[in-house]
C-alpha positions in Angstrom: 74.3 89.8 259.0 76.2 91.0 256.1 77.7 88.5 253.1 81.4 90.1 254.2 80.7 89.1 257.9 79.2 85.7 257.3 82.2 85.3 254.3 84.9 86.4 257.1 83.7 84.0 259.7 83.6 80.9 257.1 87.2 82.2 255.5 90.0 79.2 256.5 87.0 76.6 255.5 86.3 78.0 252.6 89.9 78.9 251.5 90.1 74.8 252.1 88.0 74.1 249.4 89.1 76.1 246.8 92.6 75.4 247.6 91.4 71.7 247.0 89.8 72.0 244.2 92.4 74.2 242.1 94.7 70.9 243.2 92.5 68.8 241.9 92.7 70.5 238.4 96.0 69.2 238.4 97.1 65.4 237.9 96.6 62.9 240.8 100.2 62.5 241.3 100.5 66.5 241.2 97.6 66.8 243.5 98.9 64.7 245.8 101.8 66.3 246.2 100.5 70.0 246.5 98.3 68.8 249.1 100.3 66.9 251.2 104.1 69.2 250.6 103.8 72.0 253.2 107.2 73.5 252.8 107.2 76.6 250.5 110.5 76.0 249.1 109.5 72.3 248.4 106.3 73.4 247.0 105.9 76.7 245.3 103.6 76.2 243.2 101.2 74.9 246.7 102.4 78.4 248.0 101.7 80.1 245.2 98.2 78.9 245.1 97.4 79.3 249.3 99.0 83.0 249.1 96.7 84.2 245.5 93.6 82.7 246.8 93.5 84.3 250.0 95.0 87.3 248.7 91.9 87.1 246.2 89.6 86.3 248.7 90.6 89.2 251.0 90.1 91.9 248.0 86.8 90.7 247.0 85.2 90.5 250.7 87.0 93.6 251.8 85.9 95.4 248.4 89.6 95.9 247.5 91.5 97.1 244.3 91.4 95.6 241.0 95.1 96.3 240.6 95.2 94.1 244.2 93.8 90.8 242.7 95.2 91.1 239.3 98.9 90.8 241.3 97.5 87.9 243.0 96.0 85.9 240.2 98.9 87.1 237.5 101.1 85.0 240.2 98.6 82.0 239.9 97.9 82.6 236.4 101.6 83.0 235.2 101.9 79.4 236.5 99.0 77.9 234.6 100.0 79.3 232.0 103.6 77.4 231.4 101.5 74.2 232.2 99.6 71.8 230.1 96.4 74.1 230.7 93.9 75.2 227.8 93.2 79.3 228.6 89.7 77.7 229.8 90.9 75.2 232.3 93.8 77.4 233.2 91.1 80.2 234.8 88.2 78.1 235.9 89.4 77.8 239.0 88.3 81.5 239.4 84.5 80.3 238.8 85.1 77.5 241.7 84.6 80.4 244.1 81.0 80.7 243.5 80.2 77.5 243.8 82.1 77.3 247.2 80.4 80.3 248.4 77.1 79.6 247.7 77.4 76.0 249.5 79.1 77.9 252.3 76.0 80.7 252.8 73.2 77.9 252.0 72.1 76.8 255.8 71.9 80.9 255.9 68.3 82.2 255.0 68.6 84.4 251.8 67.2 87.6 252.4 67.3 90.3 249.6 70.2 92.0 251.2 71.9 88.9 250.9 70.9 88.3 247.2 71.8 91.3 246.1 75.2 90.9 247.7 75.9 87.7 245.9 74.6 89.3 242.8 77.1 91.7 243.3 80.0 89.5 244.3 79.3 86.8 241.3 79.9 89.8 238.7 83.5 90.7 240.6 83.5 86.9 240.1 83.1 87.3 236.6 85.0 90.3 236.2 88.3 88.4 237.7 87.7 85.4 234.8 88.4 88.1 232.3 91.3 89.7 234.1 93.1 86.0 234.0 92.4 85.4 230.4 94.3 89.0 229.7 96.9 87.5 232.1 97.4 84.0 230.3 97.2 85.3 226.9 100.2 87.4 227.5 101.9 85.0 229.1 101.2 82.7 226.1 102.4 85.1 223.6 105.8 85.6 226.3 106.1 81.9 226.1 105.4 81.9 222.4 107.7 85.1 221.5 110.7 82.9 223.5 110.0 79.9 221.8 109.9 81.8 218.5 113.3 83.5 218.9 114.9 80.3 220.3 114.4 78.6 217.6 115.7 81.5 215.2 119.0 81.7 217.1 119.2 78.1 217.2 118.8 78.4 213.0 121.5 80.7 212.7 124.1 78.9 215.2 123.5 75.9 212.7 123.8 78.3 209.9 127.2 79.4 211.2 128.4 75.8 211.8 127.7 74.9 208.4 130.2 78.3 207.5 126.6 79.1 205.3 126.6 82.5 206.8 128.8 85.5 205.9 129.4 88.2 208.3 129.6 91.8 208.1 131.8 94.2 210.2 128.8 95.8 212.4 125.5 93.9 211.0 123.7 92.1 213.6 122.1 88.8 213.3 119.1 90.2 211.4 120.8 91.7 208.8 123.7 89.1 208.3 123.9 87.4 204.8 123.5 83.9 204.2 125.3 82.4 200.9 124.1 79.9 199.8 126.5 78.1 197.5 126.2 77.0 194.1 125.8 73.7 193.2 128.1 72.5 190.1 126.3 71.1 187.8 127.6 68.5 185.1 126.4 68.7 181.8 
């Protein structure tokens, strides 16, 4: 029997325990509550999760599309990434699959067919980790870049308040003059 066959037949139990632990990356409370929630509009970020990792699980056991699973994890990923998550916790959960697979095929005997099929699926394993570091770092710098610019407009409203800025007909905000003014000095 073929890894995709046996993977197929094991899918909604193995789907449970990566959906589990991704939650468990998350704080008990948090956890609790993705668990437990079953309303997609109540919990998105539980729906989120359910829908990437079978949509990821579906692409790797049916040999799918890159382009496929990077829609899938940027979903997940995009989420991570606005969270308290390092770039390594926020993709781990990718490497959870292997573990879960491996524990799922282990009452199978391992024939060379069957190696070389895991082999093969641990390096699309792999190649998926780097795909949702790409994904989190730009949504860092998107997160960053916002932040950045925030805090430049907020500078210039503050600016204007304190009438420190002088406008000119048809300059924009990057090339508006700031005076600063003089400070009399008694000698």
């Amino acid at each position: 029997m073929s890894l995709k066959h046996i993977l197929l037949e094991k899918k909604d139990s193995l789907l449970a325990l990566w959906f589990d632990r991704i939650v468990d990356t998350y704080p008990a409370e948090t956890a609790k509550f993705l668990k437990n929630q079953k309303d997609r509009f109540a919990n998105p970020v539980g729906q989120t999760i359910h829908e990437g990792i079978e949509g990821i699980f579906q692409e790797l056991v049916q040999g799918g599309e890159i382009a496929k699973v990077s829609g899938f994890l940027d979903a997940m990923i995009r989420v991570r990434a606005i969270q308290e998550f390092t770039a390594a916790q926020a993709v781990a959960f990718i490497f959870f699959l292997k573990s879960i697979i491996r524990d799922g095929v282990k009452d199978i005997p391992l024939t060379s067919e069957l190696a070389e099929e895991l082999a093969i699926l641990d390096s699309q394993i792999d190649s998926l980790v780097l795909i949702a570091f790409d994904i989190f770092m730009q949504c860092r710098e998107k997160l960053y870049d916002i932040k950045a610019n925030e805090m430049k407009n907020m500078t210039y409203r503050l600016l204007q308040q304190a009438n420190l800025v002088t406008e000119i007909e048809g300059a924009t905000q990057e090339t508006t003059f700031i005076s600063i003014p003089k400070k009399e000095v008694n000698t």
